[in-house]
N, C-alpha and C positions, 0 to 999 in steps of 0.2 A: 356776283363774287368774282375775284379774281381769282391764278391761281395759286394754288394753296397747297405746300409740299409737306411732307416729312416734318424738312427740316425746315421749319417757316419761317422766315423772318420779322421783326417786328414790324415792318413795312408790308409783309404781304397781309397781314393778321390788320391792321386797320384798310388796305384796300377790304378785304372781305368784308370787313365791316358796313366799307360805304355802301358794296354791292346791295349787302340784308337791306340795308338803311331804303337805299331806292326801291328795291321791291316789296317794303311794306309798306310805302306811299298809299295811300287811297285810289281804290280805280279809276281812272278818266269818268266823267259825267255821259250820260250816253249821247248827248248833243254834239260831245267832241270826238269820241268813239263812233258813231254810225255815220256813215259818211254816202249810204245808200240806200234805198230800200231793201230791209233783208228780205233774203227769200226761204220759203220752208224748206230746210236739210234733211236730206234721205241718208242713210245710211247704205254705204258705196258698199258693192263686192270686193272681197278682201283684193289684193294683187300680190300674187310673188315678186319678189329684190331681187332679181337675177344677181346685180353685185354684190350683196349679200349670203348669198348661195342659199340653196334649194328647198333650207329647212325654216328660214328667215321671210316669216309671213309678213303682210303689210295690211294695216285696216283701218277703219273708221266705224266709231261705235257713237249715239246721239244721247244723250242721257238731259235730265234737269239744264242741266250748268252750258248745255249746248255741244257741238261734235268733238270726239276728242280723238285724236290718231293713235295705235298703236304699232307695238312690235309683239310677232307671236314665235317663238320659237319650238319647234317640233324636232324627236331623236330623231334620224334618219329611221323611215322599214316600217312606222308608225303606221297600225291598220285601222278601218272605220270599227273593227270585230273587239279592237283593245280599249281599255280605259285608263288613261293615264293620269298621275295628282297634277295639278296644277299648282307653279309658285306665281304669285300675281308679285313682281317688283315694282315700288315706287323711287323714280331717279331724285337726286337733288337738284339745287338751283344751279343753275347755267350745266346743268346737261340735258342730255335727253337717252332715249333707249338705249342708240348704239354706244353710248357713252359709258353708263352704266352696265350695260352688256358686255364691255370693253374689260372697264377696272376691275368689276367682279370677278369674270368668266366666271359665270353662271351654266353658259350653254356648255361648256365642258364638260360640268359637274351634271348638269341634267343630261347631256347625250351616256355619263357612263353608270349614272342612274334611274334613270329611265322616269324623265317625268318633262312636263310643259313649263315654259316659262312664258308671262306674258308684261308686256313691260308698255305700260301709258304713259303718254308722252302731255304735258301740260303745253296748253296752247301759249302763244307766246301776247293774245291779245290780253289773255284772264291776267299773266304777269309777265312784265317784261322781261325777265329775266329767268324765265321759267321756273318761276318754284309755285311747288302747289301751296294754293292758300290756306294751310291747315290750321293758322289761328281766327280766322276771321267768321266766327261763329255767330258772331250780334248780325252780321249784315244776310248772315245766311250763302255763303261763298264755299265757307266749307263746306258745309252738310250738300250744295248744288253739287259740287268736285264730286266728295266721295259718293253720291248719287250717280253721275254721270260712271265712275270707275265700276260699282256695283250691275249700270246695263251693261258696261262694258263686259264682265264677268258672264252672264247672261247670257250676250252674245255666241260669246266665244263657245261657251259649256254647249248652246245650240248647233253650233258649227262646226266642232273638232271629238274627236274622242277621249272628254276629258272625264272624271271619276267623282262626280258634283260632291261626295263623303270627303276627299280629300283635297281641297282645297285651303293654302295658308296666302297670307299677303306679309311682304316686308319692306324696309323702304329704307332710305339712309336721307338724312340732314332733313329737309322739308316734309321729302316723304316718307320716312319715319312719323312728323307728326299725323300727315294723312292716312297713315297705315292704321294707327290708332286707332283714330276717329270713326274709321271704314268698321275695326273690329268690335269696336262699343255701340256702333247703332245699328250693325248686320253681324250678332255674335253668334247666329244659326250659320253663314254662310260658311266662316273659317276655323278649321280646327286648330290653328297658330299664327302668331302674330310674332314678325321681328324687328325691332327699333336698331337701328345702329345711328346711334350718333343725333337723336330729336329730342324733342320737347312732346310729352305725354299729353295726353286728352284735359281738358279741363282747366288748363295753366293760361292759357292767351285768349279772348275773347277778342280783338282789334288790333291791326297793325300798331294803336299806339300803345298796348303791352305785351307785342311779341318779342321785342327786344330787352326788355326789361326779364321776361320768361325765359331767352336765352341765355342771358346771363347768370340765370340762377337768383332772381334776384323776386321771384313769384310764388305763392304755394298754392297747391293742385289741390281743388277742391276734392271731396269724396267723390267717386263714382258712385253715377244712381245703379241699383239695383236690378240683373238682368232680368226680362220680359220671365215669365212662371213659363218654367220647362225649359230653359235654358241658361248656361250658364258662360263667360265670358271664355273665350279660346287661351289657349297657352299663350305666357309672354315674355320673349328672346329679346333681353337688353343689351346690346352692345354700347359700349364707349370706353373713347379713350379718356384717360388721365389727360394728357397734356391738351384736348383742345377749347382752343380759345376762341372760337365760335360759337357753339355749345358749351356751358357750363357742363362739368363729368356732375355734377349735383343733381343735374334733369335728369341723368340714367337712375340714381337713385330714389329721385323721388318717384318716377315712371313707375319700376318694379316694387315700391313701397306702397303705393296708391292700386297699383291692380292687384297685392296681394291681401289687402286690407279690404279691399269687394268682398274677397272670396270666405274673410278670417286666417289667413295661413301667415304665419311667421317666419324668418330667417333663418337657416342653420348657420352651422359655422364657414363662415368664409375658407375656401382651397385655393392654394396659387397652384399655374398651371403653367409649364414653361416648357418647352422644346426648342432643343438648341439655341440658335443666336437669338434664335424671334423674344419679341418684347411676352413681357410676365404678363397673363391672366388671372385676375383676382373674381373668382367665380361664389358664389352665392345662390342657391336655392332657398325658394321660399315654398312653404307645403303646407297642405289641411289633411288632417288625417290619413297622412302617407303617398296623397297623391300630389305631383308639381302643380303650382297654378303659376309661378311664374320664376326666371332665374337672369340674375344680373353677371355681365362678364365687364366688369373693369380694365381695360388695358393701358398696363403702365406706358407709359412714354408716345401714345398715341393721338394727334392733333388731330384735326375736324379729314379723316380719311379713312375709309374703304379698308380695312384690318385686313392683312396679307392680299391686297392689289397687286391689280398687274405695274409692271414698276415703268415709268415716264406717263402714267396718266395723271389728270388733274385730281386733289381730292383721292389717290390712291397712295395706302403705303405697305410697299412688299414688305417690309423686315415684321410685321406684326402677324398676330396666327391670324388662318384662313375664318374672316369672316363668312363669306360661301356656304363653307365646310361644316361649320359650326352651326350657321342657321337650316342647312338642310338635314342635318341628326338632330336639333330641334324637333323638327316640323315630322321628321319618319318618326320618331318618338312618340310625339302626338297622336300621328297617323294610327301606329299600333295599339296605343293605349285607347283610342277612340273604338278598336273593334274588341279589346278586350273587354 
């Protein structure tokens, strides 16, 4: 993808286009992809980013799908004695951690709320362009991804003082779709799920109808039924109206199809607007008084990160704090999970 502002232009909206287009090509053949003998991958000792600064972990976790690098972010004072929630971030295509680390600030929001962020970075052989492959189900690409992200999880919960009860995954454009996917086939591991800005589980099976799915132009089949004694995590749909990357129609069918698992219905749509920032058209969907999932519509907002830091890619300040919004999700959840 190229980039993609605010205020888009017709010209940036079909480069984006071409970008999707090239990274849902079919993977290289492994004849033209291996170019050596591999060798068996260990899983390396994490390293501190010194330019990063001090709270800015670095690692490598091995799962199915093969090693995938991450970033860990820790509040400063954190002790082995504490246990903190964990947000597991999935970037979009053509970023990576710091990238997404960046637009969001996230680490802001978790240094003054006190919780971990951990942010997988998709290897750049699996997609050129770094988007994880969260449609490509028939080949088994996905279900390898969100495998690999799941040890990575694992890992981390072994390694750090994290609170294994409180842990959510969210993800924006690509990884939105993988965040999904992660929460429908591992619905014990997370008590919330946040989509800003993807295509829901079930809609794409192969690069050649992920585009078709983006466009709004696919229907989501039913989700199967979760595993006896569990039930699917809470689900935070972000999207904007205006983007033209993402059809705003995938946020709706998203939160229509996970609300329809559970049986719970729509209440009435609230618009929700603070100062300049763009209008919020909010949605809750519920079974017998408790959420099972809620849709946030944002007027005037293209394929970007809702209240980004302003000159990143894929970010737009003038919309409410996506962030902000996905982190009183997930405590919401959080609390309702011990009530």
């Amino acid at each position: 993808m190229q980039r993609l502002m605010t205020t888009m232009t017709r010209t940036a909206v079909r480069a984006g286009t071409k970008a999707i287009k090239q990274s849902l090509k079919p993977a290289p053949s492994p004849k033209k992809r291996v170019v050596a003998k591999p060798r068996p991958i260990k899983a390396k000792p994490e390293k501190r980013a010194p330019a990063s600064g001090p709270n800015w972990i670095t690692g490598i976790a091995v799962g199915t799908a093969g090693p995938r690098r991450f970033r860990l972010f820790k509040p400063a004072g954190v002790t082995r004695a504490e246990r903190l929630p964990l947000l597991v971030l999935l970037h979009g295509c053509s970023q990576d951690a710091e990238k997404i680390a960046a637009s969001s600030q996230m680490n802001k929001l978790a240094t003054r709320e006190r919780f971990m962020v951990l942010y997988p970075e998709q290897d750049r052989l699996a997609n050129a362009l770094g988007c994880w492959n969260w449609y490509d189900t028939r080949s088994g690409r996905a279900q390898g991804e969100s495998g690999a992200i799941d040890a990575m999880i694992t890992q981390v919960c072994l390694q750090h003082p994290v609170n294994e009860q409180r842990i959510a995954i969210a993800g924006f454009s690509a990884g939105a779709g993988l965040a999904a996917l992660l929460a429908t086939r591992h619905p014990q591991r997370f008590c919330a799920v946040a989509m800003h800005s993807g295509v829901g589980p079930g809609v794409a099976h192969s690069s050649a109808t992920a585009l078709g799915a983006m466009r709004g132009r696919r229907a989501a089949a039913p989700l199967a039924a979760s595993p006896a004694g569990t039930r699917l995590p809470g689900l935070l749909v972000i999207q904007g109206s205006s983007d033209h990357v993402v059809a705003s129609s995938n946020g709706h069918q998203a939160a229509g199809v996970w609300a329809a698992q559970a049986g719970a219905k729509p209440g009435k749509t609230r618009v929700v607007q603070r100062g300049e920032r763009y209008a919020a058209n909010i949605t809750d969907y519920k079974v017998r008084g408790q959420l099972v999932a809620t849709l946030c519509e944002i007027d005037r907002l293209g394929h970007a990160w809702s209240g980004g830091a302003a000159g990143r890619d894929f970010s737009d300040p003038k919309g409410p704090s996506a962030s902000s919004m996905i982190w009183a999700f997930v405590a919401k959840q959080f609390a309702d999970e011990v009530g």
